[in-house]
C-alpha positions as CSV (number, residue, x, y, z in Angstrom):
1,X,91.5,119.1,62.5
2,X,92.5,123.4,63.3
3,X,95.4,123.6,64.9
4,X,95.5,127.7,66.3
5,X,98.7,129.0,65.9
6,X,99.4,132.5,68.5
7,X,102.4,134.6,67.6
8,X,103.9,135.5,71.1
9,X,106.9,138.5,70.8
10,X,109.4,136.7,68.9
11,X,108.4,132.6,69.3
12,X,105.4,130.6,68.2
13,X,103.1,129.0,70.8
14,X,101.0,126.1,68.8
15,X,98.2,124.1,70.8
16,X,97.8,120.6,69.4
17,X,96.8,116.6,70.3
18,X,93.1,117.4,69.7
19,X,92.7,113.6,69.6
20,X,89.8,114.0,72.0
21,X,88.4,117.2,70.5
22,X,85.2,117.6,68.8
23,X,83.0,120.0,67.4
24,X,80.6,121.7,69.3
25,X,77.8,123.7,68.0
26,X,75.9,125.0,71.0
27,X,76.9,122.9,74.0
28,X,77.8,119.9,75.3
29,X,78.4,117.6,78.4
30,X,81.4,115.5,77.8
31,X,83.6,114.5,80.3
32,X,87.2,113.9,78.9
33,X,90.2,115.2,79.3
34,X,93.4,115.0,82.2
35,X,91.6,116.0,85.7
36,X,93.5,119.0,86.8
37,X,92.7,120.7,83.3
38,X,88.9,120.2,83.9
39,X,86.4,123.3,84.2
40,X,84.4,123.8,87.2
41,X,81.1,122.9,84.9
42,X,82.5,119.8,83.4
43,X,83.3,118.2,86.7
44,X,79.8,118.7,87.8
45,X,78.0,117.4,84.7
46,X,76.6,120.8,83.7
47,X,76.5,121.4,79.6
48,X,79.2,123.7,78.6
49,X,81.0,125.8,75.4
50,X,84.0,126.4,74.1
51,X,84.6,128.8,76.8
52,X,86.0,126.0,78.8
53,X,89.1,126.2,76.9
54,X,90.2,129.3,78.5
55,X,89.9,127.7,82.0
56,X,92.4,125.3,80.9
57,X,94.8,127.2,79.0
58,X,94.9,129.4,82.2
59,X,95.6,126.5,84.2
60,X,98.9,125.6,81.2
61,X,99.3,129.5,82.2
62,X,99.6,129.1,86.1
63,X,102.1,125.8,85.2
64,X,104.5,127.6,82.9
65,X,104.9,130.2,85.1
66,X,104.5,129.7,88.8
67,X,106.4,125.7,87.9
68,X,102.9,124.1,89.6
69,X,99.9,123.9,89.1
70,X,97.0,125.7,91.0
71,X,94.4,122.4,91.7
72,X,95.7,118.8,92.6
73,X,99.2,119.7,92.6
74,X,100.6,116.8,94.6
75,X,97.4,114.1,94.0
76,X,96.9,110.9,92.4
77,X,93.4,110.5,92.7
78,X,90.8,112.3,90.4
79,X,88.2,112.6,92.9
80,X,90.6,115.0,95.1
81,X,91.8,116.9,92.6
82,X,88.2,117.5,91.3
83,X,87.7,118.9,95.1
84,X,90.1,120.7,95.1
85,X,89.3,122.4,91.5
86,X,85.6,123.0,93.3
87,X,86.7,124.5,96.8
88,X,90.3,125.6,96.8
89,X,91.2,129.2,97.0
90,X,94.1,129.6,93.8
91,X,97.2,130.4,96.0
92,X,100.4,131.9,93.6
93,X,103.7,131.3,95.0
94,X,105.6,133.8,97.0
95,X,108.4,134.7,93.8
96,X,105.3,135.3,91.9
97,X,104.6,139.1,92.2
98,X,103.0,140.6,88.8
99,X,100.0,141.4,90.0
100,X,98.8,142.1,86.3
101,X,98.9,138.3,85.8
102,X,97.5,137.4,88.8
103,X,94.5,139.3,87.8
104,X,94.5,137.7,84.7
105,X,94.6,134.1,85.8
106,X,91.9,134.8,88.3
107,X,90.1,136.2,85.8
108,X,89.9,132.9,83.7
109,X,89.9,130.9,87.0
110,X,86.9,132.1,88.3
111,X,84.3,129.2,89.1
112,X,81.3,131.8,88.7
113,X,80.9,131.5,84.3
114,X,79.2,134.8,84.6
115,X,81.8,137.0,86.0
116,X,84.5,134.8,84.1
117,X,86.2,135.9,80.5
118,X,84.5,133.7,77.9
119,X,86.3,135.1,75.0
120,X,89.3,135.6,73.1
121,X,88.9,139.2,72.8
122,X,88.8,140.1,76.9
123,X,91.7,138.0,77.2
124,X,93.7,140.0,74.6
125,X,92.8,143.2,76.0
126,X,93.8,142.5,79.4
127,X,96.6,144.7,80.6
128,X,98.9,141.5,80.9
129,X,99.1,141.1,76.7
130,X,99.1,144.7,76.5
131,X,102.9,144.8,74.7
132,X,101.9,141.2,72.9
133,X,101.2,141.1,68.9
134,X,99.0,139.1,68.5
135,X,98.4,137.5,64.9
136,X,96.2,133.9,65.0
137,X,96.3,132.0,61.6
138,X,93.7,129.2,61.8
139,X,94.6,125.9,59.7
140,X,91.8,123.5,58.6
C-alpha cells in the first residue's frame, strides 16, 4: 500500500482508503469508485492512467473550498450525476473570486485529456501553489 503524504504551509494533507486501488502499469478500464469523483473517460468505458487522479482530487478541491461539489451536487442517482459530469458547464459560486484557482480547477476539470494537466509537476507550478512548499515522502 503508498500512502502520499503533501506538506501544505504548516499542516499535513494525507490521501488514504486505497481499499479499491490497484496498480496500474500502462492503462486500465475499471469502473469503481463514488460517481461524482469519476473522470470523464471512466464513465464512458474508455482505458485510462493515473492521470485520472488529478480529476478527482480537483473535484475534493472544488468541495473543500466552494462547500459543493461541481457535478451531481444535489443527486441520488448515478446515471444523472454521470450526465451531469459529461455536459455541465463547472459553475463556482458567487463568494468564490480567486481567479488563480478557478484557473487551476478548470485546468484539471477539463473533459478534453489533451489540453488537461496529467501531471504532478504542472500542477505544482501553477500560479495557485506558487507560495506552497511542497515536500512528498512516498511510504511503501
Amino acid at each position: 500500500m503508498i500512502f502520499y503524504k503533501i506538506k501544505i504551509l504548516e499542516g499535513y494533507l494525507k490521501l488514504i482508503d486505497f481499499g479499491i486501488s490497484k496498480i496500474i502499469e500502462n492503462r486500465t478500464s475499471t469502473i469503481a469508485g463514488t460517481p461524482i469523483y469519476m473522470a470523464p473517460e471512466i464513465i464512458l468505458g474508455k482505458c485510462y492512467a493515473f492521470c485520472i487522479d488529478f480529476w478527482s482530487i480537483a473535484v475534493c478541491m472544488y468541495e473543500f473550498f466552494c462547500g459543493c461539489v461541481p457535478f451531481g451536487e444535489c443527486m441520488d442517482d448515478p446515471l444523472d450525476i454521470y450526465t451531469s459530469i459529461l455536459n455541465d458547464e463547472i459553475i463556482f459560486p458567487k463568494y468564490v473570486y480567486d481567479n488563480e484557482f478557478k484557473d487551476l480547477i478548470l485546468s484539471l476539470l477539463d473533459r478534453n485529456t489533451l489540453s488537461r494537466f496529467s501531471n504532478l509537476n504542472q500542477i505544482k507550478a501553477h500560479k495557485w501553489f506558487e507560495c506552497f512548499d511542497w515536500v512528498i515522502n512516498i511510504y511503501t
